[in-house]
C-alpha positions in Angstrom: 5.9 -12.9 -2.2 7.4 -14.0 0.9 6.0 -12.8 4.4 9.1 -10.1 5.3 8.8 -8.3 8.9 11.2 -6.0 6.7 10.2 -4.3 2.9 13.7 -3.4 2.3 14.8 -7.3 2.1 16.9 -7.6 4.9 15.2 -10.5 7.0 15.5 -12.3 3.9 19.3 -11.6 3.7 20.0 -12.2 7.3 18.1 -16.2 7.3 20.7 -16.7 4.3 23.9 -15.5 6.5 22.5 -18.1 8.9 22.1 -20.3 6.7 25.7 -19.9 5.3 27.2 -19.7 9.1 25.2 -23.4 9.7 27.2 -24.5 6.0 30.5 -23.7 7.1 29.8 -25.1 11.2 29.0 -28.3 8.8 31.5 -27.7 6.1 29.3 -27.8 3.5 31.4 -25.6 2.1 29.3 -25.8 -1.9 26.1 -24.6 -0.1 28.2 -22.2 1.5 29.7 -20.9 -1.5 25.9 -20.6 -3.5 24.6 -18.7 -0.3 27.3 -16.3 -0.4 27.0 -15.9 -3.9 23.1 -15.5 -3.5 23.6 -13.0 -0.2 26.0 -11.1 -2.3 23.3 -10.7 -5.4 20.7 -9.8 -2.8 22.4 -7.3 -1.9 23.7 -5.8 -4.9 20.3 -6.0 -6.3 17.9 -4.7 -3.1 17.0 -1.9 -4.5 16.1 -2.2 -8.0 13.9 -5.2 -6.4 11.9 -3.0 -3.6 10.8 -0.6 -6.7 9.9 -3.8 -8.8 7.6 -4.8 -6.0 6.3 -2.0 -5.5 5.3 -1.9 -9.1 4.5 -5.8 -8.5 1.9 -4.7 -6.2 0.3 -1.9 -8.0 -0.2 -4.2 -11.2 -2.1 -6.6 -8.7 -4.2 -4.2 -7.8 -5.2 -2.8 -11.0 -5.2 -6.5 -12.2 -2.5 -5.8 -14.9 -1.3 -9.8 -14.5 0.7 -9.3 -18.1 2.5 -7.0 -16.5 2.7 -8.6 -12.8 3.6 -12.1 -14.3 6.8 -10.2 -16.1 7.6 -8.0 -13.5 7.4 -10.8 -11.0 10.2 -13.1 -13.5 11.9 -9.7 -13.3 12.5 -9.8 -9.7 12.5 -13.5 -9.2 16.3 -13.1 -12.0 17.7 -10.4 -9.5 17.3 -12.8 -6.7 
């Protein structure tokens, strides 16, 4: 998992609007239109992906990797 200063995901969503206000200062304007589209499926997704990781890390602990490894591809296709 990434290092987040923020569990509900938005850090993660604000480095992508900068990344998407740096695309369109350079008019890279296919990168811009994949970050949008990425912001936009963060942020439908956030919840469903907090309770995922939460789950995530309670498999880790109990050292349920089956179950990690899926819920972990689970997360990674709401991303």
């Amino acid at each position: 998992m990434t290092n987040r200063p923020f569990e509900d995901g938005t850090n993660e969503i604000y480095e992508l609007k900068q990344k998407l206000d740096l695309a369109v200062e350079s008019q890279d304007f296919e990168s811009a239109v994949e970050l949008r589209d990425q912001i936009s499926k963060l942020e439908k997704n956030k919840e469903e992906i907090q309770e995922l990781e939460k789950e995530l890390s309670n498999c880790i602990k109990s050292q349920n990797f089956e179950k990690a490894i899926e819920l972990r591809d689970r997360i990674k296709s709401l991303k």
